[in-house]
SEVEX-930785 format. One line per 4 residues: number of its first residue (from 0); their letters; for each residue y, x, z of N, C-alpha, C, O. Coordinates in steps of 0.05 Angstrom, whole numbers, padded with zeros to 5 digits. Each point is the difference from the previous one (the first is absolute). Layout:
BEGIN
NUM) a) Y:X:Z:Y:X:Z:Y:X:Z:Y:X:Z; ...
REM end
This chain:
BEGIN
0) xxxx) 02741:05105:01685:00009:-00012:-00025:-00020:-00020:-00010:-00023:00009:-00001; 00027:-00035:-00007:-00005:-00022:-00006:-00021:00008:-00038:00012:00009:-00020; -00032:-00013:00021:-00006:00000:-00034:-00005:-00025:-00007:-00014:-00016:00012; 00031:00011:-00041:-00005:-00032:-00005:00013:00003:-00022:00012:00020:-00006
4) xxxx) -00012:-00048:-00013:00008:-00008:-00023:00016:-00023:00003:00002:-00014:00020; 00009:00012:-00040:00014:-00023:-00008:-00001:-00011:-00031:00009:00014:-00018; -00021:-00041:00013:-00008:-00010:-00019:00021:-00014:-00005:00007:-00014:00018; 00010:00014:-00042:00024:-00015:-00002:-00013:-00014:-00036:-00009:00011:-00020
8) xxxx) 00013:-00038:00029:-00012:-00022:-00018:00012:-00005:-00025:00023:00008:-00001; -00030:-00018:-00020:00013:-00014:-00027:00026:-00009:00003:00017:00004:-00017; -00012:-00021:00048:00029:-00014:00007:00014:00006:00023:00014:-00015:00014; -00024:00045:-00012:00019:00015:00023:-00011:-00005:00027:00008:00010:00021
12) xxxx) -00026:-00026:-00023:-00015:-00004:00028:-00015:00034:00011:-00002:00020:-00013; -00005:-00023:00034:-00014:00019:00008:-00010:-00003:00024:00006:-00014:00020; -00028:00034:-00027:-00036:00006:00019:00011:00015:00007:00014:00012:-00016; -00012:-00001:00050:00002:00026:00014:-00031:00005:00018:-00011:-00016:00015
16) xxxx) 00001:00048:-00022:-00023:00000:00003:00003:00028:00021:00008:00021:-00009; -00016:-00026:00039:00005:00025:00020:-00029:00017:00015:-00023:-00010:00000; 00030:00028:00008:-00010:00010:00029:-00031:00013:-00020:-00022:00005:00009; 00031:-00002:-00042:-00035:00018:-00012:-00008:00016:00017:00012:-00001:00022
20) xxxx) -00031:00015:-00024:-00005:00021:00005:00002:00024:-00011:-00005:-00001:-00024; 00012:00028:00032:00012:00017:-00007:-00021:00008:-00025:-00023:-00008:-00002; 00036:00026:-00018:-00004:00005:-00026:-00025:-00019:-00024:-00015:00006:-00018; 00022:-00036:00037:-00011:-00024:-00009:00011:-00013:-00031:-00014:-00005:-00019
24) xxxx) 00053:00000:00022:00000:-00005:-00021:-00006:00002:-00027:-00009:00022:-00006; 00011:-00037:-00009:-00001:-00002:-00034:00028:00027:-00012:00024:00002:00004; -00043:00011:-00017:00016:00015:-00015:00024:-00010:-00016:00021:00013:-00001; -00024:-00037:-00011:00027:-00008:-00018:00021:00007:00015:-00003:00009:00023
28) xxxx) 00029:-00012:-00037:00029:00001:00010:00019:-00017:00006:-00004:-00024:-00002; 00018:00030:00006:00028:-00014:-00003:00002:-00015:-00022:00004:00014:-00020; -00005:-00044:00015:00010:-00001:-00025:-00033:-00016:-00021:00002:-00018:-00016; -00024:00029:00023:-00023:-00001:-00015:-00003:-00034:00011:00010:-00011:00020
32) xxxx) -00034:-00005:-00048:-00001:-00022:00002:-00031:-00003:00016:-00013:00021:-00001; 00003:-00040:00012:-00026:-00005:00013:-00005:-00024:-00006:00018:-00018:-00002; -00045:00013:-00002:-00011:-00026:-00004:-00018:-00009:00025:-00006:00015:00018; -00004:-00046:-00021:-00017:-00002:00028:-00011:00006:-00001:-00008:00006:-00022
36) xxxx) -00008:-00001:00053:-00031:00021:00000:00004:00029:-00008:-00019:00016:-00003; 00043:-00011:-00001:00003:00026:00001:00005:00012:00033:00010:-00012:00019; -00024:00046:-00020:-00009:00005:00031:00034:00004:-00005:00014:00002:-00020; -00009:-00001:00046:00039:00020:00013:-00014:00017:00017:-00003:00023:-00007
40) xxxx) -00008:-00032:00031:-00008:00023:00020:-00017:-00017:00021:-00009:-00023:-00003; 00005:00040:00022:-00026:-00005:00019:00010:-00002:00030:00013:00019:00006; -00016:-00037:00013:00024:-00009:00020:-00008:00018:00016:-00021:00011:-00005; 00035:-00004:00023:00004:00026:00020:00026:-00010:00025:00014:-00020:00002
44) xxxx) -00016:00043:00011:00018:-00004:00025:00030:00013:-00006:00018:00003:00017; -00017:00005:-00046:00025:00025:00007:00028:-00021:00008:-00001:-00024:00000; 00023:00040:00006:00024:-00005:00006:00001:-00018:00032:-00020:00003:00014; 00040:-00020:-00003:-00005:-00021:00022:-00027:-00015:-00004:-00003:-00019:-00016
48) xxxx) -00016:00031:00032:-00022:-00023:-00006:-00022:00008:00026:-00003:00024:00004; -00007:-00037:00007:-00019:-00001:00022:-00029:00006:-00001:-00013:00013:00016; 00003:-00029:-00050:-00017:00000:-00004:-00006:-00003:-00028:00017:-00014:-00011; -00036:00023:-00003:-00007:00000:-00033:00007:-00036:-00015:-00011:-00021:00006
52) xxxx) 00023:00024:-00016:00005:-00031:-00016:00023:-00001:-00019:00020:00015:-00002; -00029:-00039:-00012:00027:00003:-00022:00018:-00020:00004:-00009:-00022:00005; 00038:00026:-00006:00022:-00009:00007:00008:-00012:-00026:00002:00015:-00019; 00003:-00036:00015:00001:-00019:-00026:00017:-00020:00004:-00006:-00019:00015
56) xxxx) 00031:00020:-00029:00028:-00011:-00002:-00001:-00010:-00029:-00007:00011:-00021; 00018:-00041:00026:00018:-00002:-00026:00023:-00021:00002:00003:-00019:00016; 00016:00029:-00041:00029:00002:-00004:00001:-00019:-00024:-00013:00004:-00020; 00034:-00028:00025:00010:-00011:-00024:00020:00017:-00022:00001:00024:00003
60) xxxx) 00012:-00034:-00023:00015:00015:-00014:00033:00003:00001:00017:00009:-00015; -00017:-00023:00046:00028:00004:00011:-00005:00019:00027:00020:00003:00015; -00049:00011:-00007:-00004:00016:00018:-00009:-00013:00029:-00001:00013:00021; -00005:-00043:-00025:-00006:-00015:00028:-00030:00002:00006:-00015:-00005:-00019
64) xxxx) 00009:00009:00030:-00033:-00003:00011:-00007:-00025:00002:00008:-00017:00015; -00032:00017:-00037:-00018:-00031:00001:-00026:00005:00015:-00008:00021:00010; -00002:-00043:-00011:-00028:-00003:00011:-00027:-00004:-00020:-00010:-00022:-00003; -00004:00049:-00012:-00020:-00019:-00023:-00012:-00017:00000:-00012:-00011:-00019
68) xxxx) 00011:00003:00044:-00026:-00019:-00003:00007:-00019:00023:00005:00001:00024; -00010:-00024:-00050:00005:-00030:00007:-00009:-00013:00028:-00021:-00012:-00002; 00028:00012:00019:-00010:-00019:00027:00015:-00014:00016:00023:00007:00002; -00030:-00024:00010:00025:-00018:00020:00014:00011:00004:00023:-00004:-00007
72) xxxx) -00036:00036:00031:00022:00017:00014:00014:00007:-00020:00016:-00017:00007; -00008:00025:-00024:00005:00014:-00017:00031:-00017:-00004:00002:-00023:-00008; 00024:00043:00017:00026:-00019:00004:00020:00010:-00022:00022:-00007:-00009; -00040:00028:00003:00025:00022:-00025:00005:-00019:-00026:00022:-00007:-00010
76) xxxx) -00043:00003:00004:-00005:-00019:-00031:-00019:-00013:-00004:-00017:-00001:00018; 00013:-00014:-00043:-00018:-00030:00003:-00016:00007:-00018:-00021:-00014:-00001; 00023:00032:-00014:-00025:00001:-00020:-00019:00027:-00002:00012:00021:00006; -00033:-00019:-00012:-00012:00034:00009:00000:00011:-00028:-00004:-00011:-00022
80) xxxx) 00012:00040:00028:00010:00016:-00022:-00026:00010:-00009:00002:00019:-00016; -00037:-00033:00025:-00026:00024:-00010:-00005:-00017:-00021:00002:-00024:00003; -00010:00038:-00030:-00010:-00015:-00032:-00019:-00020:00016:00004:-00024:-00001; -00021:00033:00015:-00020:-00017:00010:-00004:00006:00029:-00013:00021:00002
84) xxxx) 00022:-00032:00025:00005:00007:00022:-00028:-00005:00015:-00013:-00021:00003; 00005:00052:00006:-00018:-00004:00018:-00011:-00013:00025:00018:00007:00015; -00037:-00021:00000:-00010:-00004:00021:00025:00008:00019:00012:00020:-00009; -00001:-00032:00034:00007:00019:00017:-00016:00014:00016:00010:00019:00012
88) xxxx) -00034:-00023:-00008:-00025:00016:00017:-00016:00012:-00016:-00016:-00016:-00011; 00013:00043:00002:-00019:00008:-00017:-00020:00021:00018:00005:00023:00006; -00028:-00037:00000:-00016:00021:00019:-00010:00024:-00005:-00020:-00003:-00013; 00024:00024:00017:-00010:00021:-00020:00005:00026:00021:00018:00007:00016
92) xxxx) -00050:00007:-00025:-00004:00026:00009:00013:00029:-00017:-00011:00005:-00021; 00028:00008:00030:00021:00014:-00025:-00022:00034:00004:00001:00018:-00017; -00018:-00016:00040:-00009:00027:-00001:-00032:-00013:00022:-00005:-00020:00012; -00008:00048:-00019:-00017:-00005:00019:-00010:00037:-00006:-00006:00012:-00020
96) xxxx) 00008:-00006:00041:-00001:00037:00010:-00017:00001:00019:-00007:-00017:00017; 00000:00039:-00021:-00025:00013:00028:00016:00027:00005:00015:00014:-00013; -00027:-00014:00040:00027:00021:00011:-00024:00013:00029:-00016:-00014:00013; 00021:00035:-00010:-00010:00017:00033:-00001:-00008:00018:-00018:00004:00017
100) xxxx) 00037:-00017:-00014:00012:00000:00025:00012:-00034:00004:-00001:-00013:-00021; 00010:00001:00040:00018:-00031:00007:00033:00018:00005:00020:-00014:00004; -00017:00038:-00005:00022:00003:00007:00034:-00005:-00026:00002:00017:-00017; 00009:-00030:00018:00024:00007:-00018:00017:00016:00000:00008:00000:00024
104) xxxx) 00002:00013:-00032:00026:00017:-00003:00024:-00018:-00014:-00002:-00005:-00024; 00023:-00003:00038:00022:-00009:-00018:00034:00006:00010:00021:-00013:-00002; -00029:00043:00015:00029:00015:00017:00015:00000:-00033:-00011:00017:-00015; 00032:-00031:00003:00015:00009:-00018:00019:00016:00015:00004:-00003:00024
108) xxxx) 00012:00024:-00044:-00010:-00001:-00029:-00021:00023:-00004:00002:00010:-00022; -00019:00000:00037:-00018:00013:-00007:-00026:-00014:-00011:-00012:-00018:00012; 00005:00032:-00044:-00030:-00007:-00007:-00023:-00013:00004:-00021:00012:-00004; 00021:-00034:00010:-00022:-00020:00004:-00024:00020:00001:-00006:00012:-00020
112) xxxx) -00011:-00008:00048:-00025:00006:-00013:-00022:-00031:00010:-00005:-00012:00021; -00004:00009:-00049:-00022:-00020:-00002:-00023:00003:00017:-00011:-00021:00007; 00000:00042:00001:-00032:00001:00004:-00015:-00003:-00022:-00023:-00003:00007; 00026:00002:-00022:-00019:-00016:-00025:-00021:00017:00004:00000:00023:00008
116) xxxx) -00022:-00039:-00017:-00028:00015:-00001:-00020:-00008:-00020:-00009:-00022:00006; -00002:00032:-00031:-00020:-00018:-00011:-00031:00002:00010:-00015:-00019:00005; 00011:00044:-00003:-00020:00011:00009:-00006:00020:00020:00007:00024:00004; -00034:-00050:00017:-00010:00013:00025:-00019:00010:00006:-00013:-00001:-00020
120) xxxx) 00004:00009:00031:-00020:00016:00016:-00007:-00010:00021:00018:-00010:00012; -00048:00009:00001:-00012:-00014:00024:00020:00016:00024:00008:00023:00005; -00004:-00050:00004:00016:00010:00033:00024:-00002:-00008:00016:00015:00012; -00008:-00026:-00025:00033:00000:-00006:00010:-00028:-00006:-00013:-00017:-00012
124) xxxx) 00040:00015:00023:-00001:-00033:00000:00014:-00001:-00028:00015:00016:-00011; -00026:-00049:00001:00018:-00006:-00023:00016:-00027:00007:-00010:-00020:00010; 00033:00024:-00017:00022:-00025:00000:00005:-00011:-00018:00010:00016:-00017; -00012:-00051:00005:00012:-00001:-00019:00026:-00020:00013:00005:-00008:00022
128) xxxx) 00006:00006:-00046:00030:-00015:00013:00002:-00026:-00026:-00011:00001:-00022; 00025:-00016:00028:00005:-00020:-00024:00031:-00004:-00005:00001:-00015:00019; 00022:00016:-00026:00024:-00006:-00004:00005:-00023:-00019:-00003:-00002:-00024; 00018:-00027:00052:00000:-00015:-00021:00028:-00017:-00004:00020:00005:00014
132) xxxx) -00020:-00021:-00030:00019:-00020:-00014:00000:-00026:00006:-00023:-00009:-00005; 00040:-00010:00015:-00002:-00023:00007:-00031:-00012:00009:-00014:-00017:-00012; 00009:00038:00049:-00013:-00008:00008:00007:-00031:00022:00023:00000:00009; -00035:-00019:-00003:00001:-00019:00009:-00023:00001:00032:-00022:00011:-00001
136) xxxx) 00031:-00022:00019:-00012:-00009:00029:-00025:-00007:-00006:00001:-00020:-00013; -00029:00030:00019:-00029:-00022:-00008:-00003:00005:-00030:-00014:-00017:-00013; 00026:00041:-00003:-00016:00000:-00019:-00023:00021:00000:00001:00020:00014; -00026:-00025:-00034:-00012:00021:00002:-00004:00023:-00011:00017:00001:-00018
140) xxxx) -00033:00022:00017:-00008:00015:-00027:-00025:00012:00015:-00003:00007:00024; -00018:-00009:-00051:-00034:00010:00001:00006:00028:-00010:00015:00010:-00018; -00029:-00003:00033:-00002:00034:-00012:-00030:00007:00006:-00013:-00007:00020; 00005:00023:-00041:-00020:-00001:-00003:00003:00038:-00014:00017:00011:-00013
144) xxxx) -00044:00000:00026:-00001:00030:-00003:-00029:00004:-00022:-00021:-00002:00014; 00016:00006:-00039:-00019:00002:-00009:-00013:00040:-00002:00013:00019:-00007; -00037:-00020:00016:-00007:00019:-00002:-00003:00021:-00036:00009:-00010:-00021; -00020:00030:00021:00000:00018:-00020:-00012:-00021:-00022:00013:-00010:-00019
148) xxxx) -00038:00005:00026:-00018:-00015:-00014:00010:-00033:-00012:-00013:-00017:-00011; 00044:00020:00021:00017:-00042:00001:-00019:-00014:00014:-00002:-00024:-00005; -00012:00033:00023:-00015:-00031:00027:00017:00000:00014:00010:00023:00000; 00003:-00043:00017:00014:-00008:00015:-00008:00015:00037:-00013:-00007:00019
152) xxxx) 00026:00024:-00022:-00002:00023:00029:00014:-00017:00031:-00007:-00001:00024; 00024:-00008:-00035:00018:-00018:00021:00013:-00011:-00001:00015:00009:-00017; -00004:-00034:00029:00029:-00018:-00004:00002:-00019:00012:-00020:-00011:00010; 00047:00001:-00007:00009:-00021:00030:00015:-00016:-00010:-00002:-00001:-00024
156) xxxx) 00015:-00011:00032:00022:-00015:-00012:00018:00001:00027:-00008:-00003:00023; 00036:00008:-00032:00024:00011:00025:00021:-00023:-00005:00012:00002:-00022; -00005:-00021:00038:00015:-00020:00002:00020:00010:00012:-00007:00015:00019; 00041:-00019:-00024:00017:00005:-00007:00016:-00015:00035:00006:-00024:00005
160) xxxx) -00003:00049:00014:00015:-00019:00024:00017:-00002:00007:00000:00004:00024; 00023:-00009:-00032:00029:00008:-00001:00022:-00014:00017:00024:00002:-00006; -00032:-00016:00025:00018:-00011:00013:00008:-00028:-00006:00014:-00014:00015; -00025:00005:-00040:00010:-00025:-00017:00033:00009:-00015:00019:-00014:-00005
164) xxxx) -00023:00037:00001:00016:00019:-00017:-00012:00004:-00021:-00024:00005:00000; 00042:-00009:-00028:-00015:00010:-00026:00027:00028:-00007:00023:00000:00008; -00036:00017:-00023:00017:00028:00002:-00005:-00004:-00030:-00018:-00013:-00010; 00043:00031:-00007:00001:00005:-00017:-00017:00028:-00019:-00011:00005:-00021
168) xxxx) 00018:00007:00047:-00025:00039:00000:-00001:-00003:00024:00018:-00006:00015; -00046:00013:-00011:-00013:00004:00019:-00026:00024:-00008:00003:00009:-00023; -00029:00001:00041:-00017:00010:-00004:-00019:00001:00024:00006:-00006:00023; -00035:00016:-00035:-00017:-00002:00029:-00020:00025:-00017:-00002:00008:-00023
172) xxxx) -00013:-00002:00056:-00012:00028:-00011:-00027:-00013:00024:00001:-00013:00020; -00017:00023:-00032:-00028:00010:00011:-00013:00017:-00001:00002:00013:-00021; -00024:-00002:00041:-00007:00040:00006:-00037:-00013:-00002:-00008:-00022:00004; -00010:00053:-00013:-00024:-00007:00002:-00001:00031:-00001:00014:00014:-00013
176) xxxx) -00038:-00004:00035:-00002:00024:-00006:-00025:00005:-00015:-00021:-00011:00007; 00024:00031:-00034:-00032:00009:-00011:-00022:00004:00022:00001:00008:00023; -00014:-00013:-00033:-00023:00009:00010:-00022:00000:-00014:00002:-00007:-00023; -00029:00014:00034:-00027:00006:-00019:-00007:-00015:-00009:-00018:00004:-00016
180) xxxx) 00030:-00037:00019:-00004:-00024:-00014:00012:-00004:-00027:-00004:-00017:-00018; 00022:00040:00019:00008:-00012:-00030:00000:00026:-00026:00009:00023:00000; -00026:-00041:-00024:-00005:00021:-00019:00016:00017:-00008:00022:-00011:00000; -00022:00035:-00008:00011:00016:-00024:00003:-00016:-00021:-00016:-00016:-00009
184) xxxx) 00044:00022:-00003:00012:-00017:-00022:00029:-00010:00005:00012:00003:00021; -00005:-00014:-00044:00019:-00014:-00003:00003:-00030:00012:-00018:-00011:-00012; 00023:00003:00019:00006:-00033:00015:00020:-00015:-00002:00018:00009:00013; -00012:-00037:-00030:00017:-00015:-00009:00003:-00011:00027:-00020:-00004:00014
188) xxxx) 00052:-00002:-00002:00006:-00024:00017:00016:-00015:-00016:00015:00012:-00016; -00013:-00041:00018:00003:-00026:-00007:00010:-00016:00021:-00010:-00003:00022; 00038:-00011:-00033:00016:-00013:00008:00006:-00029:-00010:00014:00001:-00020; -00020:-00022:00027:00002:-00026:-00009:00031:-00011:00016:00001:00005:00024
192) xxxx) 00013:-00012:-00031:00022:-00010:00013:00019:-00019:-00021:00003:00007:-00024; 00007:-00028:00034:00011:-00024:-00017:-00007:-00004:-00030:00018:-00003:-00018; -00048:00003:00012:-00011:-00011:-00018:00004:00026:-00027:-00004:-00007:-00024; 00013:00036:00032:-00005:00022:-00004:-00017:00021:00016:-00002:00005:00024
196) xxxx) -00011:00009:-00052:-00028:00016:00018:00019:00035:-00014:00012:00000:-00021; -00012:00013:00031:00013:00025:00008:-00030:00020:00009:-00020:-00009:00011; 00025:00036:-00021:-00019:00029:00005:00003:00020:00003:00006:00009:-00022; -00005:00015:00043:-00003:00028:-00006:-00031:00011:00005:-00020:-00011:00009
200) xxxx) 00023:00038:-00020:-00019:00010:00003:-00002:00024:00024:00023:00008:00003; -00042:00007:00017:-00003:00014:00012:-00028:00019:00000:-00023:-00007:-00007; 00029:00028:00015:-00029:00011:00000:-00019:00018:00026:00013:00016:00012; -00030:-00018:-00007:-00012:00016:00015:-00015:00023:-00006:-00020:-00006:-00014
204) xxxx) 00022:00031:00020:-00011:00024:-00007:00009:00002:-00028:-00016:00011:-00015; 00041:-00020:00001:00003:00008:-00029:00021:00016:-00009:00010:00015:00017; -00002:-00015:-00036:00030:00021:-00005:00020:-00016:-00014:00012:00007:-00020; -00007:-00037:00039:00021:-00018:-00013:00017:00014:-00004:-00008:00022:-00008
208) xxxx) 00041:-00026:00011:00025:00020:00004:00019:-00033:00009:-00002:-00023:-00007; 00016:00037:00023:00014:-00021:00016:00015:-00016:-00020:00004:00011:-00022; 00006:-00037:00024:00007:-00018:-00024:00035:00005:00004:00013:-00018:00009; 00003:00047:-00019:00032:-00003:00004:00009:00001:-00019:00020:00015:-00002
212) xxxx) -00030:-00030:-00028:00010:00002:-00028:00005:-00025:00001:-00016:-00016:00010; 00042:00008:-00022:00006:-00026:00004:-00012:-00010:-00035:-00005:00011:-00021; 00003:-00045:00034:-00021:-00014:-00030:00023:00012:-00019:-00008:00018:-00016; 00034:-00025:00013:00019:00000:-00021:-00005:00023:-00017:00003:-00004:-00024
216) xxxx) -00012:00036:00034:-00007:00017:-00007:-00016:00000:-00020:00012:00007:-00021; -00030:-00011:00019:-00021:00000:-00019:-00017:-00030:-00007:00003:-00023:00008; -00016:00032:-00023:-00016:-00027:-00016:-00031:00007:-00009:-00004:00024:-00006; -00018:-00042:00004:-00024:00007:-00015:-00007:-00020:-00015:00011:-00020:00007
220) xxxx) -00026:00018:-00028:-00015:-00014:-00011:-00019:00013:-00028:00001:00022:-00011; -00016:-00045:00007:-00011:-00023:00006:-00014:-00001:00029:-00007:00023:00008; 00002:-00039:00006:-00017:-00018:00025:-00012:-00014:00000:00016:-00017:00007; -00036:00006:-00010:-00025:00022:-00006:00005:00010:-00022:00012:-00012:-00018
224) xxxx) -00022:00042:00020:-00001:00017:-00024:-00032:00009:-00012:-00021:00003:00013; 00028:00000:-00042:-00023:00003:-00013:-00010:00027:-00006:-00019:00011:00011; 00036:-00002:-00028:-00003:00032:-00009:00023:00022:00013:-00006:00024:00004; 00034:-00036:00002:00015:00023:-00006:00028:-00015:00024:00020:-00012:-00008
228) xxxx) -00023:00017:00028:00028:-00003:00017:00023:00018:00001:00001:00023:00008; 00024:-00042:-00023:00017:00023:00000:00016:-00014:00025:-00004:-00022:00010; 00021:00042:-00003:00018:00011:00025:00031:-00006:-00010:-00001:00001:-00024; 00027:-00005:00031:00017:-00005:-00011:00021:00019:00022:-00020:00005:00013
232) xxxx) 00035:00005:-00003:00019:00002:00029:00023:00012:-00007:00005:00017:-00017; 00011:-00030:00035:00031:00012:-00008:00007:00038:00000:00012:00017:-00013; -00029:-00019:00036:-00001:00035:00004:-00019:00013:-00006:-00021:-00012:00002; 00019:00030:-00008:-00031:00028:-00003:-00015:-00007:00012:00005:-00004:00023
236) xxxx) -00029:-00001:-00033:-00019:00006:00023:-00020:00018:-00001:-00014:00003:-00021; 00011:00007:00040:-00012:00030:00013:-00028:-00001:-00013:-00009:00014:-00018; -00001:-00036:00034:-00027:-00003:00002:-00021:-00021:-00001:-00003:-00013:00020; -00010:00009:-00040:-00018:-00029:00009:-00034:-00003:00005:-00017:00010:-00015
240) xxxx) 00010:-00025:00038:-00020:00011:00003:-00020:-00027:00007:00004:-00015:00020; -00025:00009:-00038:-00012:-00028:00010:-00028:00007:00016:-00015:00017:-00010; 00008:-00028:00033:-00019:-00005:00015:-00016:-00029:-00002:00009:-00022:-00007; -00028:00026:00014:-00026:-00029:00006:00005:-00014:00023:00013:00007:00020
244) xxxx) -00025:-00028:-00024:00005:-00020:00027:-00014:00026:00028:00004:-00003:00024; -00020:00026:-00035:-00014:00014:00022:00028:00026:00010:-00002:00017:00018; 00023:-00021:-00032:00023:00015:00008:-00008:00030:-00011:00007:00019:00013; -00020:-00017:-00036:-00020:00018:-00016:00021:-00001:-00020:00011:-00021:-00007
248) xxxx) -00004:00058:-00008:00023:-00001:-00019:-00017:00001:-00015:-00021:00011:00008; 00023:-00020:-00035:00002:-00003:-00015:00012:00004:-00037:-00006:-00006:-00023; 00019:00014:00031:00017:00006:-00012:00037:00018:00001:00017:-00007:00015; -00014:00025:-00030:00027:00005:00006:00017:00009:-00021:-00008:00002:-00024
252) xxxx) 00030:00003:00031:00022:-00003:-00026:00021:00015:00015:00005:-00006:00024; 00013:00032:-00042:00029:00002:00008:00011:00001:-00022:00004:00020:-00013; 00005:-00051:00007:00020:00003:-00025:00028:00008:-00009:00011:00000:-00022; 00000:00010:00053:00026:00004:-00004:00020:-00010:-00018:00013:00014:-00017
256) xxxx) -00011:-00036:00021:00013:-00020:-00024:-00003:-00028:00010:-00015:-00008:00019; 00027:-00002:-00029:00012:-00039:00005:-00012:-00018:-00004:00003:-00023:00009; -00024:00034:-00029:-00025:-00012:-00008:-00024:00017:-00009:-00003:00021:-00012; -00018:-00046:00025:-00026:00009:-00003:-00018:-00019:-00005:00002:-00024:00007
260) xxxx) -00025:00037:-00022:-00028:-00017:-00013:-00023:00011:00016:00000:00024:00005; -00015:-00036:00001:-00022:00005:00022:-00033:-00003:-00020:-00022:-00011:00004; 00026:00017:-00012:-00040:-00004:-00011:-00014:-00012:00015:-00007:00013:00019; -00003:-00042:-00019:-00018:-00011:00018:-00029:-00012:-00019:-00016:-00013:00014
264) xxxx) 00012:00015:-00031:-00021:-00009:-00016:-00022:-00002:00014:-00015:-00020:00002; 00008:00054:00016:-00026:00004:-00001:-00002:-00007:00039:-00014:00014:00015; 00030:-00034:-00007:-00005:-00001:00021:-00011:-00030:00006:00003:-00020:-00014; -00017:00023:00037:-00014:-00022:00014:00018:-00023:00001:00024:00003:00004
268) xxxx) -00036:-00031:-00007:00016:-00023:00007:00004:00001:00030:-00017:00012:00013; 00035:-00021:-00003:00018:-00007:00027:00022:00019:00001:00011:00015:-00016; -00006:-00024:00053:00020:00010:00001:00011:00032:00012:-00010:00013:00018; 00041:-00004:-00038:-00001:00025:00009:00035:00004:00013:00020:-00008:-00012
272) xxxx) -00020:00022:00034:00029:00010:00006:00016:00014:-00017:-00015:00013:-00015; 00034:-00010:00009:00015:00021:-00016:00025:00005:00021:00013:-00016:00013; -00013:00043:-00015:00024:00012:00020:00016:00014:-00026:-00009:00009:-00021; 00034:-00010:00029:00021:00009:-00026:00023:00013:00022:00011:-00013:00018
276) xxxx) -00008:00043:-00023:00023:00014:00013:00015:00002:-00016:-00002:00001:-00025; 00023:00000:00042:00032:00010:-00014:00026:00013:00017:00016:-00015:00011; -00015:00036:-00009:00026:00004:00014:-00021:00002:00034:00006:-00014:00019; -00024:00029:-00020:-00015:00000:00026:-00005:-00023:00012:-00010:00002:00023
280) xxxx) 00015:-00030:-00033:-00005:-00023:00010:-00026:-00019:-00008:-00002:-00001:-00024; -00012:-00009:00033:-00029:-00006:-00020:-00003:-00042:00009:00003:-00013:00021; -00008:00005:-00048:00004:-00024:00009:-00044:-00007:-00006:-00016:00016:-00008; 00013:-00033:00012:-00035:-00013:-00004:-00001:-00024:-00012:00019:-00015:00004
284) xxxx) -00041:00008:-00020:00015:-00028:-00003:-00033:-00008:-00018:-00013:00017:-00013; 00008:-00034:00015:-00035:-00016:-00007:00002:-00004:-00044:00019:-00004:-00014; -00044:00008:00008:00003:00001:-00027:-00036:-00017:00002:-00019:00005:00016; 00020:-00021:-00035:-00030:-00006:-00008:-00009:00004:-00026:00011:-00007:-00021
288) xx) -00037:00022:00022:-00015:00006:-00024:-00022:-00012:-00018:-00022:00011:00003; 00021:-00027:-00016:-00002:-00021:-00018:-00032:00025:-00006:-00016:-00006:-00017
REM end
């Protein structure tokens, strides 16, 4: 079964939105109004679908299928239906994950397992992967791995070889195994790609928690924070727990509740992890201390 929406407009036009991911949608109903930039859901493989993406239709107000966006090819209609119509090439990295293993799992309809991994241990390989958006033949992206301390540990630049094919989604992964070369701690990798710089974080010898909380979930601020970080999330959360760039806790919290205030006054300037559970799932995510 197919999860998706349908956005039906001021003049009967309509957005058809497919293939979410399962218990992705927007709570509203039948009937409820939405504004832009309002979330609907998070794209997924459910119903006829091969692979994770969103299926995006639209309908005049006699039910014919147009084309939004204005281009030569474009034979449906002559004018583009976007307030302000985007680029048709928008280069963009949509994830960047570290994972165990190079292997994928994508037997539908059984459960995606990711590999995901945040945190390694010497002798164990780490993968990261990049997933991207109107990648192009000969383009590049710098990636760059900064150690605990932010000095620059390693980085290459990976030019893009595609056949003289440009893909709409695409992805590429690279493996390094730990070893005694690399410190205890936390470690930023860094992604430069079409004039966007992109980050996750990973750790060695620390107690990250694998990143399966989706962003929509929750929220923090202030960034940098001074005295007092509060926590925002749609669901309970279990548990919160901040560590040092040395992957050293620091701190902990079970607020059992949707929101939370963190006491940071009496802590050191830089930077610290915060891991936030919910529902046995734990997401990580970088905070700086002023």
């Amino acid at each position: 079964m197919t999860n998706g929406i349908i956005i039906e407009h001021a003049d009967e036009s309509q957005a058809w939105y497919w293939h979410f991911k399962d218990g992705a949608n927007t709570t509203k109903g039948i009937g409820d109004a939405v504004v832009a930039g309002e979330y609907l859901g998070a794209a997924g493989s459910s119903g006829s679908s091969d692979w994770p993406h969103l299926h995006f239709e639209v309908f005049d107000l006699n039910g014919d299928r147009i084309d939004p966006f204005a281009e030569p090819c474009n034979d449906m209609n002559t004018e583009s239906w976007w307030l302000d119509q985007p680029d048709y090439f928008i280069p963009t990295i949509n994830r960047i994950s570290t994972h165990y293993s190079f292997d994928f799992y994508e037997d539908c309809p059984n459960e995606e397992i990711t590999y995901g991994e945040v945190n390694f241990e010497p002798g164990e390989l780490m993968v990261f992967r990049t997933f991207y958006r109107d990648i192009q033949d000969g383009s590049n992206t710098e990636f760059t791995i900064y150690d605990p301390n932010g000095n620059v540990f390693l980085g290459f630049t990976w030019t893009a070889d595609l056949g003289g094919q440009d893909y709409a989604t695409s992805w590429a992964h690279f493996g390094y195994t730990i070893d005694g070369t690399w410190p205890d701690g936390v470690y930023t990798l860094e992604a430069v790609f079409g004039g966007n710089t992109y980050e996750t974080i990973f750790g060695v010898n620390t107690n990250l928690g694998v990143e399966d909380l989706v962003e929509n979930e929750f929220s923090f601020y202030p960034n940098p924070v001074s005295n007092e970080l509060n926590i925002s999330s749609k669901i309970e959360m279990e548990q919160i727990e901040v560590f040092d760039i040395l992957g050293r806790k620091v701190l902990e919290s079970k607020p059992n509740n949707t929101q939370a205030n963190l006491k940071m006054e009496g802590f050191s300037s830089g930077l610290y992890i915060v891991n936030v559970t919910s529902e046995g799932k734990t997401a990580s995510f970088k905070i700086v201390k002023e």
